[in-house]
N, C-alpha and C positions, 0 to 999 in steps of 0.2 A: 442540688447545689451544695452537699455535701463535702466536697471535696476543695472547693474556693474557699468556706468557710473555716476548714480546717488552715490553710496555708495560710490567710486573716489572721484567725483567731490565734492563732500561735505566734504571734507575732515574728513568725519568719519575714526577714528582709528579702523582697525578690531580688535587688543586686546583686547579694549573697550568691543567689541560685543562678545568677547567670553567667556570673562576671571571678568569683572566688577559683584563687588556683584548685581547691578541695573538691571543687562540684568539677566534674568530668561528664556534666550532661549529654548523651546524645541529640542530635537535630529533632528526633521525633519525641523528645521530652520537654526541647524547646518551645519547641510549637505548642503543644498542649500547655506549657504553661501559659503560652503568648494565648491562646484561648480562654483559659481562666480568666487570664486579665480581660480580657475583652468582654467576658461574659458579665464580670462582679465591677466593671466602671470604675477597674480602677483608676484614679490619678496620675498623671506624669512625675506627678510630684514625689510622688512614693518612688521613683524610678531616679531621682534626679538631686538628690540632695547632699552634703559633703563629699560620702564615700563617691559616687559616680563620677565626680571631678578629680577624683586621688588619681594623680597617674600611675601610681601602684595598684590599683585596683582598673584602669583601663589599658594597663599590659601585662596586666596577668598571665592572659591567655593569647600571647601573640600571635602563634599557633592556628589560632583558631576565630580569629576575627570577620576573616571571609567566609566561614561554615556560618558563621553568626548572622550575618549582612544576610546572604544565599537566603537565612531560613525566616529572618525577618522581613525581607522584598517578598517573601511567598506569601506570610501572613500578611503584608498590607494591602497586597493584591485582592484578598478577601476583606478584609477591614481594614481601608486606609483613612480610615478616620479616630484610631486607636494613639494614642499620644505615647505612651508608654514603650511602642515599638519603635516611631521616631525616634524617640531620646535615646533608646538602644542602640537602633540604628548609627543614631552621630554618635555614638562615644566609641562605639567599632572601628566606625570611620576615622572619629580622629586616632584612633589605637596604628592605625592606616598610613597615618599620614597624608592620609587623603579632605584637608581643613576645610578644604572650599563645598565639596559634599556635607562635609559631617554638617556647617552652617546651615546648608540648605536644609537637612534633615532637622537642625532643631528650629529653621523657621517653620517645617510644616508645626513641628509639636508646640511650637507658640501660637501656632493658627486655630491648634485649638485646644490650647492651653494657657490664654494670656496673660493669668495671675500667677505663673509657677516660677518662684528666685529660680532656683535650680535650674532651670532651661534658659534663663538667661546669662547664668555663669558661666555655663556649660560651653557657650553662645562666644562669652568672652575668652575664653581659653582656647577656642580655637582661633578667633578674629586675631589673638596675641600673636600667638603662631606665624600668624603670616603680616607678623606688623604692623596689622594697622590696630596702634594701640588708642587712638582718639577713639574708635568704634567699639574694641573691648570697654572703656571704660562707660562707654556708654551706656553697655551691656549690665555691668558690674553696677553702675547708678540705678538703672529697671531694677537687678535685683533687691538693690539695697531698700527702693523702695516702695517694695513688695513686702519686704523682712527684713526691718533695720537690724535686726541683732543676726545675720547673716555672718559671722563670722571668717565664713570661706572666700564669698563676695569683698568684704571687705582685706583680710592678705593678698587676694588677688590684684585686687585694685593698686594695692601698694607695689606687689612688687612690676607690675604694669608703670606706676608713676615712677619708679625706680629707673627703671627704663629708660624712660623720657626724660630721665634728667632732674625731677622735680621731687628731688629726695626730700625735703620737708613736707610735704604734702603726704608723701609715701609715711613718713614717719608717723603722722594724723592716720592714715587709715591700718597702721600695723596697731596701733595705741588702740584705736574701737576693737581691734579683733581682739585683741590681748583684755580687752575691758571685757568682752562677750567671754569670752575664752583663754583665761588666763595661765593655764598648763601647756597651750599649745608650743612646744618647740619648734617646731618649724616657723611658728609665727615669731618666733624670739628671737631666732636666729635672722631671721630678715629684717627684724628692726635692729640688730647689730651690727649687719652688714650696712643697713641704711645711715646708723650712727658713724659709722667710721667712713664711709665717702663726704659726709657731710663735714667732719672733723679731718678731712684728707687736704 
């Protein structure tokens, strides 16, 4: 077990390695790594947190999203009880366009993940997608309380309440991210946008 321990202990991000324009993995490195995880238990969680939701980091690789799906259906085929492949799986899938899948694939990794923010947000980013933002926000509440200081949960939320019309509400959850994370630009900018339709 040498070799999971190294990827661990070095605090390498597996996102990083699967998902980063830099990493040009082939399928059969994929999979070995999708084996490491499986062997060392890892977490979904580790697979599933801001970055996973950046959608600069889930079209990175547009390219290559179906080699990805293709190589992660093989591993669940062997270990479909692996959470970490799900969550890959649906962040492929929404990279896809294909929302109604990716859902399905992070309900399995909630199945058997049920404390993880990050597979709830993930959850709500694709539910936004296809409108039904009553259900993302639902999403985005699981996460928030799993991990109030969810920063990413929380911009999401807002710009979902934005949506809907309930721009002071939006304003409240852009204010917690910005309280969690106060450098965030993107998150400043949405509560800009939220100030000036409110002020419109």
């Amino acid at each position: 077990m040498i070799l999971p321990y190294l990827f661990l202990s070095q605090h390498i991000n597996p996102k990083q390695l699967i998902l980063s324009p830099m990493s040009r993995l082939p399928l059969h490195i994929l999979l070995v790594f999708m084996a490491i995880l499986v062997m060392t238990g890892c977490p979904a969680s580790a697979l599933s947190a801001d970055q996973v939701n950046d959608s600069a980091a889930i079209s990175s690789q547009p390219d290559r999203h179906k080699e990805i799906i293709e190589a992660y259906d093989n591993a669940l085929k062997i270990h479909p009880k692996t959470g970490p492949a799900w969550v890959i799986r649906g962040m492929n899938l929404y990279g896809l366009g294909r929302y109604e899948e990716a859902i399905e694939a992070y309900d399995q990794a909630l199945n058997l993940s049920p404390k993880d923010a990050g597979i709830y947000a993930s959850k709500g980013l694709a539910l936004s997608k296809l409108d039904k933002y009553d259900e993302a926000i639902e999403m985005y509440n699981q996460a928030l309380t799993i991990d109030p200081d969810y920063s990413f949960a929380w911009n999401a939320k807002g710009l979902v309440l934005s949506k809907e019309g309930k721009t002071q509400e939006a304003i409240k959850a852009f204010d917690q991210a910005l309280a969690i994370d106060p450098e965030n630009v993107k998150v400043q900018e949405n509560r800009e946008a939220a100030l000036k339709l409110l002020n419109s």
